[in-house]
C-alpha positions in Angstrom: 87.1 121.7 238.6 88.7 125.4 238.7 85.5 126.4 240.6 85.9 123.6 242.9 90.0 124.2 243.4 89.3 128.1 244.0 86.7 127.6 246.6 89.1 124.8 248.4 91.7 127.4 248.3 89.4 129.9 249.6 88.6 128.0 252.6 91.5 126.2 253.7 91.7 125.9 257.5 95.7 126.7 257.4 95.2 129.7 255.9 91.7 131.1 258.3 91.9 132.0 261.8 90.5 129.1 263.8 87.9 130.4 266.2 87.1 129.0 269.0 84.8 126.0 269.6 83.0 127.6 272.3 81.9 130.4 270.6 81.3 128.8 267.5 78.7 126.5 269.2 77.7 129.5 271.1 75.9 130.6 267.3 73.8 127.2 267.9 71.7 128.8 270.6 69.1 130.5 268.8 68.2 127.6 267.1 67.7 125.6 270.5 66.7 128.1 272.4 62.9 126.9 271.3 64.1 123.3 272.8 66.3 125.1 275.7 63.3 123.4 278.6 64.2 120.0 277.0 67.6 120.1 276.8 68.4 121.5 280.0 65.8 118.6 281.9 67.8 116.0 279.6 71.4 117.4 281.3 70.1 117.8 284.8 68.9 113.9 284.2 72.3 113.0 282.6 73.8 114.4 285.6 71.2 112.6 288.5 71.3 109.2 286.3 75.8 109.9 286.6 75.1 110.3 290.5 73.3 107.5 291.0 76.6 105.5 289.2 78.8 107.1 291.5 76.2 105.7 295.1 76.9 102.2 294.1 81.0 102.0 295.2 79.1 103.5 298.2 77.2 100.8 298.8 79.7 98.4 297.9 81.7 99.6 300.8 78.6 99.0 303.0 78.6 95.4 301.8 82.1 94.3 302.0 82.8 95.7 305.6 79.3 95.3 307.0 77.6 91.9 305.2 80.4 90.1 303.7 82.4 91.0 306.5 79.8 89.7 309.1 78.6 86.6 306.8 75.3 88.3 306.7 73.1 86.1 304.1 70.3 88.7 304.7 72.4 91.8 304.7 74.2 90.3 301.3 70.9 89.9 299.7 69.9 93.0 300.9 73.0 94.7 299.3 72.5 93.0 295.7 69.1 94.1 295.5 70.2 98.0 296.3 72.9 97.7 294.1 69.9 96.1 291.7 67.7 99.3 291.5 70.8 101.7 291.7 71.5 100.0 288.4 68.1 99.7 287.3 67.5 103.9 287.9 70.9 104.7 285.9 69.7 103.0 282.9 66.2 104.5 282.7 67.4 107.7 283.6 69.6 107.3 281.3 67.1 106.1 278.4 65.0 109.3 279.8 67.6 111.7 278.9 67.9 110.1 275.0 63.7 110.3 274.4 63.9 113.7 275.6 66.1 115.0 273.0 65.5 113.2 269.9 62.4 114.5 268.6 63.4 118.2 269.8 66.8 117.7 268.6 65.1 116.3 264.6 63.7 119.5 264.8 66.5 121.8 265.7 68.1 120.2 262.4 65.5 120.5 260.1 64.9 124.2 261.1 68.4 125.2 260.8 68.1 123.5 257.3 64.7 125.4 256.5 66.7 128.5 257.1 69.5 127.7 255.2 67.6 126.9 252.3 65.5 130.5 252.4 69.0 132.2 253.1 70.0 130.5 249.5 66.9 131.6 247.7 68.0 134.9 248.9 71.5 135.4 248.3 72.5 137.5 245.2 73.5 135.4 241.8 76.8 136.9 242.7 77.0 134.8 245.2 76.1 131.7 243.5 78.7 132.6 240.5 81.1 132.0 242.9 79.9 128.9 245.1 80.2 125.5 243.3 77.0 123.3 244.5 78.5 120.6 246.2 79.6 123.0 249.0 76.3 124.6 249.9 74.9 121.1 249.9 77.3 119.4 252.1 76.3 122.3 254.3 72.7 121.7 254.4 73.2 118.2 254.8 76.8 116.3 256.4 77.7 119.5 258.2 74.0 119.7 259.9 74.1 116.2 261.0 77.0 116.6 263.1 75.5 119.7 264.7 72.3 117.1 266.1 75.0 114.6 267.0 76.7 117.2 268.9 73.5 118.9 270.6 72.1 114.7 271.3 75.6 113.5 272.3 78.6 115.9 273.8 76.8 118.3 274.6 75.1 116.8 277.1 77.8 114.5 278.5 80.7 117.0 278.3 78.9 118.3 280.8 77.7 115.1 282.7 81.4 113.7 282.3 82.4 117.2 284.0 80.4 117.1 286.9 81.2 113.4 287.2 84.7 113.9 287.0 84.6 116.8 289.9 82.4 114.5 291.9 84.1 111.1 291.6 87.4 113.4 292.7 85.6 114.5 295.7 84.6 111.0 296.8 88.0 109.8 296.2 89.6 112.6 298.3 87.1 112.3 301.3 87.8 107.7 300.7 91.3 108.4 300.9 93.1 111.3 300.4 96.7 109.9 299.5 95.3 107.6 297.0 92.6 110.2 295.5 96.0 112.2 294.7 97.8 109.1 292.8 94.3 108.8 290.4 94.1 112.1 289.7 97.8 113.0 289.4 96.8 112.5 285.1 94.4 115.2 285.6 97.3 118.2 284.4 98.5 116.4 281.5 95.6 115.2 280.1 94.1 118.6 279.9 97.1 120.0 278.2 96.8 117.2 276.0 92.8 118.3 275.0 94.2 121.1 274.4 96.8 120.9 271.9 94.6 117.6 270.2 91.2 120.3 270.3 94.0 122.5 267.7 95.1 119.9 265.6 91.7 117.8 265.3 90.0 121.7 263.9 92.3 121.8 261.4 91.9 118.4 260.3 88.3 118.1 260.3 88.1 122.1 258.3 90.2 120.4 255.7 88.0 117.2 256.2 84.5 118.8 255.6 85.6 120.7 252.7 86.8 118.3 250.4 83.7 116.4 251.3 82.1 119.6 249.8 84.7 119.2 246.8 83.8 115.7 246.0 80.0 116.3 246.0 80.3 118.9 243.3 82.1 116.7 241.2 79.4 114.1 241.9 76.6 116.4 241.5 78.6 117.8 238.0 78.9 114.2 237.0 75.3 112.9 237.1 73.9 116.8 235.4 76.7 116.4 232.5 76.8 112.4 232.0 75.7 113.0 228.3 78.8 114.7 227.8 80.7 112.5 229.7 80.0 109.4 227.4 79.2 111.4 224.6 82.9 112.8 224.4 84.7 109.4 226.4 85.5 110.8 229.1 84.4 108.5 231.9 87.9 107.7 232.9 89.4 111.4 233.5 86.7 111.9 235.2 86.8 108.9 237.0 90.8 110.2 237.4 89.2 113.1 239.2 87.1 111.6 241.4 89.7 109.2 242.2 92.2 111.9 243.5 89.7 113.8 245.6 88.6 110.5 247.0 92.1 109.5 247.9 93.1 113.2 249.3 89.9 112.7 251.5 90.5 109.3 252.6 93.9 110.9 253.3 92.8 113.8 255.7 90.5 111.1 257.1 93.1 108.8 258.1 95.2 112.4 259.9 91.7 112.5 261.8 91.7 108.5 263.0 95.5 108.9 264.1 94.8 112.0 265.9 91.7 110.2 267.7 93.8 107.5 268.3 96.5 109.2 270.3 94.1 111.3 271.8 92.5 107.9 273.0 95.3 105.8 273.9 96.7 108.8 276.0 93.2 109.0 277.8 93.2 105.4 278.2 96.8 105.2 279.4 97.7 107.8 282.2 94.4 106.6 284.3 94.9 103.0 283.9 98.8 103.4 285.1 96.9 105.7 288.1 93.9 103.3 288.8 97.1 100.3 289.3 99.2 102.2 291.5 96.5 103.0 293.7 95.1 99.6 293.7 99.2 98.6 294.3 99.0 101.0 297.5 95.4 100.1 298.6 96.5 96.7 298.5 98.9 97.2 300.5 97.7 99.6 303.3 94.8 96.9 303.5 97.4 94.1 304.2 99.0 96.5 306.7 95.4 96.6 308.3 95.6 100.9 307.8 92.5 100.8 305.4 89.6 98.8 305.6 88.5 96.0 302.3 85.6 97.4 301.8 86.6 101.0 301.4 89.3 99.6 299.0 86.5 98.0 297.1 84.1 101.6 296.6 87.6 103.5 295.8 88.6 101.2 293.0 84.9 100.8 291.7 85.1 105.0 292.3 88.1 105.5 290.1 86.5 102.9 288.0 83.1 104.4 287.3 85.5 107.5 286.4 87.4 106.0 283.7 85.1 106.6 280.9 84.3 110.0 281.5 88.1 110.8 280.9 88.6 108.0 278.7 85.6 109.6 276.4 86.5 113.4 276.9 89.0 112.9 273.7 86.3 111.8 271.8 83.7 114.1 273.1 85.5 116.9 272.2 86.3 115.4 268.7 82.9 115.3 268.5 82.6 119.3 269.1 85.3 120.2 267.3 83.9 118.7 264.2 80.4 120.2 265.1 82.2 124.0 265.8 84.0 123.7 262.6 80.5 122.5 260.9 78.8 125.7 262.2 81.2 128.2 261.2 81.0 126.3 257.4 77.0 126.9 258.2 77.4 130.4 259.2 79.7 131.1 256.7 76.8 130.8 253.9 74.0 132.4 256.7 76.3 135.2 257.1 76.6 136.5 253.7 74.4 139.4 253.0 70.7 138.8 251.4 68.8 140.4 249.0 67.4 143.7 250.8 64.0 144.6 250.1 63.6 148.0 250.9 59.5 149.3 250.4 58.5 151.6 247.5 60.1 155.1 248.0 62.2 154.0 250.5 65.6 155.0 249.5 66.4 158.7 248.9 69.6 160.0 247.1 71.2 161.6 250.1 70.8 158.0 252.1 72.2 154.8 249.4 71.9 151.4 249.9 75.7 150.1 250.9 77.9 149.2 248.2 75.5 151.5 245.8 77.4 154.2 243.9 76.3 157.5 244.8 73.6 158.8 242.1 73.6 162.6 240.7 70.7 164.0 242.3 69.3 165.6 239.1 69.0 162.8 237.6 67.0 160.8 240.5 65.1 163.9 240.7 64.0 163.9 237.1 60.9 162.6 235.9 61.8 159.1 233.8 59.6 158.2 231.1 57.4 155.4 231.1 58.3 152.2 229.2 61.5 150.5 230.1 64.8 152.8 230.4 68.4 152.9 230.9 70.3 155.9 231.8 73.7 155.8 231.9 74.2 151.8 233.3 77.1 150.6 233.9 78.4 147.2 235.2 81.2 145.1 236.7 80.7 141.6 238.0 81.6 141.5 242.0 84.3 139.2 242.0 86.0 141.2 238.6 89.4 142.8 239.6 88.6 146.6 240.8 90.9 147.7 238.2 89.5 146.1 235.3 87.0 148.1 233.0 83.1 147.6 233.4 81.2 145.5 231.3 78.8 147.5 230.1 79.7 150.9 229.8 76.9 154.4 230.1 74.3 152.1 228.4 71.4 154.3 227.5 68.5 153.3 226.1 64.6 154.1 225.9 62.0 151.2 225.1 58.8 152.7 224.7 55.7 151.4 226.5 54.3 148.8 224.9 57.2 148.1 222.0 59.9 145.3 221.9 63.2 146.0 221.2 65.7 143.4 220.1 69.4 143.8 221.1 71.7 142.5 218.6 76.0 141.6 219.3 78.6 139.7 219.5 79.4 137.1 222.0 80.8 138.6 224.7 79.3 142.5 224.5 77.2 141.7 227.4 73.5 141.2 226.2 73.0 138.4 228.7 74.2 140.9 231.3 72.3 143.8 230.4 68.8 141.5 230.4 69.7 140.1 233.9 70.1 143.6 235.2 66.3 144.2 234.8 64.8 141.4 236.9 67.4 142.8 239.6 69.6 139.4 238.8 72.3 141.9 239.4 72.4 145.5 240.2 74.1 148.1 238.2 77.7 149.4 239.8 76.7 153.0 238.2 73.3 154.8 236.4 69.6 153.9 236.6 66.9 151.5 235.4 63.3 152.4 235.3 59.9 150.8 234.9 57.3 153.0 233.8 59.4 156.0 235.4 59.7 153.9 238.7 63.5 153.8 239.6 64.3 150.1 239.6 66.2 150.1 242.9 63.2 152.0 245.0 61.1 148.4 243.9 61.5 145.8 245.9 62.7 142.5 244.2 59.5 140.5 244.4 57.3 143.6 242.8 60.0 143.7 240.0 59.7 139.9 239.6 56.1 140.4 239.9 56.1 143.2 236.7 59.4 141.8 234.5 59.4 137.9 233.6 62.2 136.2 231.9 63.2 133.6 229.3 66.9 132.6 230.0 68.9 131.5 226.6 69.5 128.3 228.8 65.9 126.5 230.0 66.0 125.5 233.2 63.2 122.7 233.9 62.7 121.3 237.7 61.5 117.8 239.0 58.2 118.5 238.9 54.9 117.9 236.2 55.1 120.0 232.8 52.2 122.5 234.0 54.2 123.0 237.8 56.9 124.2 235.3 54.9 126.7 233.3 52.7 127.9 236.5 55.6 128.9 238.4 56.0 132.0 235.9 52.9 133.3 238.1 51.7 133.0 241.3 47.8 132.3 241.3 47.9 131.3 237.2 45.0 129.0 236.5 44.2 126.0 234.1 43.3 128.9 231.3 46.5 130.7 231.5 48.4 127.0 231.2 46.6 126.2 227.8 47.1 130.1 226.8 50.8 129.8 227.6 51.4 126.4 226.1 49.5 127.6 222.8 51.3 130.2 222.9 55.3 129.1 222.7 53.7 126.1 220.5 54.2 123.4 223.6 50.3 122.1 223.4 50.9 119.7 220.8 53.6 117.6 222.8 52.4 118.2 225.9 49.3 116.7 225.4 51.3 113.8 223.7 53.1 113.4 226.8 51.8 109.6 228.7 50.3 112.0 231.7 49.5 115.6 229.5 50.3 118.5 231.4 50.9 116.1 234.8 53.7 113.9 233.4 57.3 114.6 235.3 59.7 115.9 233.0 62.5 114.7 235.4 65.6 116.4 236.2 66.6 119.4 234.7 64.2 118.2 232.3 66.3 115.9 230.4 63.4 113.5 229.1 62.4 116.2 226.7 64.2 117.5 223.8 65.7 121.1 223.7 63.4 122.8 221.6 61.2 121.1 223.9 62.4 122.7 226.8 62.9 126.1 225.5 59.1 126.0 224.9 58.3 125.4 227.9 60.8 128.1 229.5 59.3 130.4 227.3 55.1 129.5 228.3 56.5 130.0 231.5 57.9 133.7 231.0 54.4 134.7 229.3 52.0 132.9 231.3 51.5 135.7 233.8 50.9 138.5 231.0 53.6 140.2 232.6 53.9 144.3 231.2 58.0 143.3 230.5 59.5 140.7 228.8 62.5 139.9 229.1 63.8 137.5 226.4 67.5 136.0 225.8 67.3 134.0 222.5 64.4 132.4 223.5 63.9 130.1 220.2 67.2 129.1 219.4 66.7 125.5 219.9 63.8 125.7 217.8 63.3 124.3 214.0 62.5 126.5 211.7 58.6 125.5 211.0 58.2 125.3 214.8 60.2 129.0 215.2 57.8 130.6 212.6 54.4 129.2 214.1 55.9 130.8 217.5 56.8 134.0 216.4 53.4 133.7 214.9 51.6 133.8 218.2 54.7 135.6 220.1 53.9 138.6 218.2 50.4 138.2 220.0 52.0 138.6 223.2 54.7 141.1 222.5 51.8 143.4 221.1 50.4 143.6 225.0 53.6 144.3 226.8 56.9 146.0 227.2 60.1 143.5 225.6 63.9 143.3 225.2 64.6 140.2 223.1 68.1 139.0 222.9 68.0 137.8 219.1 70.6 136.4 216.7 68.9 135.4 213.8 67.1 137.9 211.4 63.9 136.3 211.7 63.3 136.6 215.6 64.5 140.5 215.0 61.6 140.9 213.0 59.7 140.7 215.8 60.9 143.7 216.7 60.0 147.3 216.3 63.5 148.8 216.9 67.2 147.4 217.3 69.6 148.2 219.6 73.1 147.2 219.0 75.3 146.4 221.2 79.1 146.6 220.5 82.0 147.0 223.3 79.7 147.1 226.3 77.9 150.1 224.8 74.9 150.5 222.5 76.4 151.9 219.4 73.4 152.0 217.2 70.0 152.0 217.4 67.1 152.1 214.5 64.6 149.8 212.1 66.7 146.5 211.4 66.9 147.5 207.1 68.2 150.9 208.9 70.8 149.8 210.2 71.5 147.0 207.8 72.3 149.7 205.0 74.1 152.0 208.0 76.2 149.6 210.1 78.5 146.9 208.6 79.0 145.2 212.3 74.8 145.0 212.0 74.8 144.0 208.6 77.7 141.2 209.3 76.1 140.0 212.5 72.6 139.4 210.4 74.4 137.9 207.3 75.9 134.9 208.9 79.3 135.5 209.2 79.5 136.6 212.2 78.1 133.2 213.8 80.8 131.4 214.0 81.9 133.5 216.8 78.6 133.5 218.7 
């Protein structure tokens, strides 16, 4: 819920700089410019299909003073059937302009969504750290349907209603001048109107989409953490929760239907009091035998056919607002900076990467060794306070080619941080990370992905079949790597006990299968691709201890072929390594033989003894 309060706070329309709608929907285009011929035949038929409205008071006219006027049955039926086919042509043009943008429009949505998904994969964890869920998928989803309603709907007819509007005023003028002035005499005050509404309406829909975005985290929190939820009683604070949210939404909801509604009874007002004292005057300069019936009739029908373009502008322009202020929340997620991916050899010391701290050039210069090493890393999280102290602090350490090193500390000395840093999770604020005397920030982040694979302390399973889980550890891994995998974090047995094997769905977040369960899998998943570093975070704490020995068993197997830093607490999964680094204060403090540094550090020895777990 602090998440969710911060990033309200963080985008609260009162306290942004509204730009404006126009060139908001202006960052639309080059997602329609691929429809641009479609759109553009749909508006030009919007407009013809409006025209061919505005003929019929025309021919009304005709009628009354020529037909009706004459008792012409012939001209009468003659003057139906035009009016007919004039009615007839509006309503297929009409139906015209909706085919042509429906299935161009579907498309314009679902590639804007295509994008915004990559753009996600891409962002830095940074970046999700600081995002709660429920915000990047209202995005994707509420705040990309009112874009297609905007580009299917207003769009088009804010410009239809537009040139109707200037039309219809024409034709009124060139009926009759004097009463053409009385209809349009709302024109003034209804656009100042729009315009202090279009202000208002922003604000209220900004505030509108994001505590939409607010309540789906909390629903999307819910339904992940509903185990805790019951298992702790606490259905009806959170139910509390939901409830407030849901009422300060309904709340900025209702602000949106009263602002709608005087922008609509204002609409509908100042041109109905217009339309009656024109009809008042025409009525009377007919009786006084200065205008004719019939032109009465085709002025009235005029000023008619007009009132729902003016009538709907309010709305229209709801509409727009609520689509601008929807693309600036879209653009607000495409605009933050993605992952680069610079080629090999790419970057030189005299020319660093922005927001890179400038690297001595000795020490770029200099040969690394091979293996995986650090050299003076150091590291602050990107939302920490400037002035606070770095994590981890001139870490350097040497892993030797082919030998695992476990790193050993207390909760909170930043083990989980200093693992991340290798797959290029993060990136160090200060020093250098090589791989096999490759600087780590000359790689691109797919190669490194490609050479370092990772099991996370916390398994993370996806909707998909046990083997989809495991395979996507490595692109192009076939049925022999699966079994090798599976055998190898001790996950055959069950998963061949599973109703479908290997094909069974292991649901969301994997919550059918136990934890130890889980961590098995996450784990035949990190060594599934042989990768030459391995990068481990408690990987078998969820484990019993008869299932933990037969996979340190066959770990040691794997560990024997590659390059590993395993995050370990327990003195058996130490033991599966050659050296131990401690880590203590955001530094390494020690580094030897785990009996070495049990006789030579007590913070080692305490950490391996036991008592030290209760702060872990």
């Amino acid at each position: 819920m602090a998440d969710t309060a911060q990033m309200t706070n963080r985008t609260d329309p009162t306290d942004l700089p509204q730009p404006s709608t126009v060139r908001s929907l202006l960052r639309l285009w080059p997602f329609a410019r691929p429809v641009r011929a479609r759109l553009f035949t749909a508006a030009f038929v919007g407009v013809l299909a409006s025209c061919v409205g505005l003929v019929i008071p025309l021919v009304l006219k005709w009628l009354v003073d020529g037909p009706v006027a004459a008792r012409d049955p012939g001209g009468v039926w003659l003057g139906g059937g035009y009016l007919l086919l004039l009615g007839l042509a509006e309503a297929l043009l009409f139906g015209l302009r909706r085919r042509l943008v429906a299935r161009p429009l579907a498309g314009v949505e679902a590639a804007m969504r295509e994008a915004l998904y990559r753009h996600v994969q891409r962002l830095p964890v940074a970046f999700h750290d600081r995002w709660p869920s429920g915000q990047l998928l209202s995005r994707g989803t509420t705040d990309l349907q009112l874009v297609r309603l905007f580009l299917a709907f207003p769009l088009t007819f804010l410009l239809v209603n537009g040139v109707t509007i200037l039309v219809g005023a024409v034709l009124l003028l060139a009926q009759r001048w004097s009463l053409g002035l009385v209809v349009l005499a709302p024109v003034l005050p209804l656009m100042v109107l729009c315009s202090v509404f279009e202000a208002k309406y922003g604000r209220a829909a900004r505030r509108t989409q994001d505590q939409l975005g607010d309540l789906t985290t909390v629903v999307e929190e819910s339904v992940l953490g509903i185990r805790v939820i019951k298992g702790f009683g606490r259905h009806r604070s959170q139910a509390a929760a939901f409830r407030r949210l849901t009422r300060a939404l309904r709340t900025s909801e209702l602000r949106k239907a009263r602002l709608l509604a005087w922008m609509w009874g204002c609409n509908t007002t100042l041109p109905e009091l217009a339309i009656g004292g024109a009809l008042v005057l025409g009525t009377l300069q007919v009786a006084e035998g200065a205008l004719s019936a019939g032109t009465l009739v085709a002025f009235l029908s005029t000023a008619l056919a007009l009132r729902w373009p003016v009538e709907s502008m309010g709305f229209l322009l709801a509409m727009s607002k609520e689509a601008a202020t929807a693309t600036d929340r879209y653009f607000e997620v495409m605009d933050e900076p993605g992952v680069d991916e610079p080629a090999v050899g790419e970057r030189t010391v005299d020319a660093p990467t922005v927001g890179e701290p400038a690297r001595d050039a000795a020490a770029v210069d200099a040969p690394a060794p091979g293996g995986l090493v650090f050299s003076g890393v150091q590291f602050r999280y990107p939302d920490a306070p400037p002035d606070s102290p770095p994590l981890l602090k001139d870490i350097t350490l040497h892993i030797r080619p082919g030998e695992t090193m476990a790193l050993v500390g207390a909760t909170g000395s930043g083990k989980t941080t200093l693992t991340a840093l290798v797959p290029r999770l993060y990136d160090p604020t200060a020093g250098r990370i090589s791989l096999d005397g490759r600087d780590l920030a000359t790689l691109g982040r797919d190669e490194v992905r490609a050479l370092v694979a990772v099991a996370f302390e916390e398994p993370t399973l996806f909707s998909a079949t046990a083997a989809e889980n495991v395979l996507m550890g490595a692109e192009g891994a076939q049925e022999a790597d699966l079994r090798r995998a599976l055998a190898v974090a001790q996950a055959d047995g069950f998963v061949e006990a599973l109703p479908e094997g290997a094909a069974t769905q292991v649901g969301e977040q994997g919550l059918s299968l136990s934890g130890g369960q889980r961590q098995r899998l996450a784990l035949a998943r990190a060594v599934v691709g042989r990768p030459r570093f391995l990068i481990l975070d408690d990987p078998l704490s969820a484990l019993d201890v008869h299932t933990e020995a037969l996979v340190e068993a066959a770990l040691r197997q794997v560990l024997a072929t590659t390059t590993a830093l395993v995050v370990a607490h327990r003195p058996s999964t130490v033991l599966l390594a050659d050296r131990v680094a401690l880590l203590s204060g955001g530094r390494i403090t020690a580094v030897g033989s785990h009996h070495q540094l049990l006789r030579d550090h007590p913070e080692y020895a305490t950490l391996m003894s036991g008592e030290g777990e209760g702060a872990r």
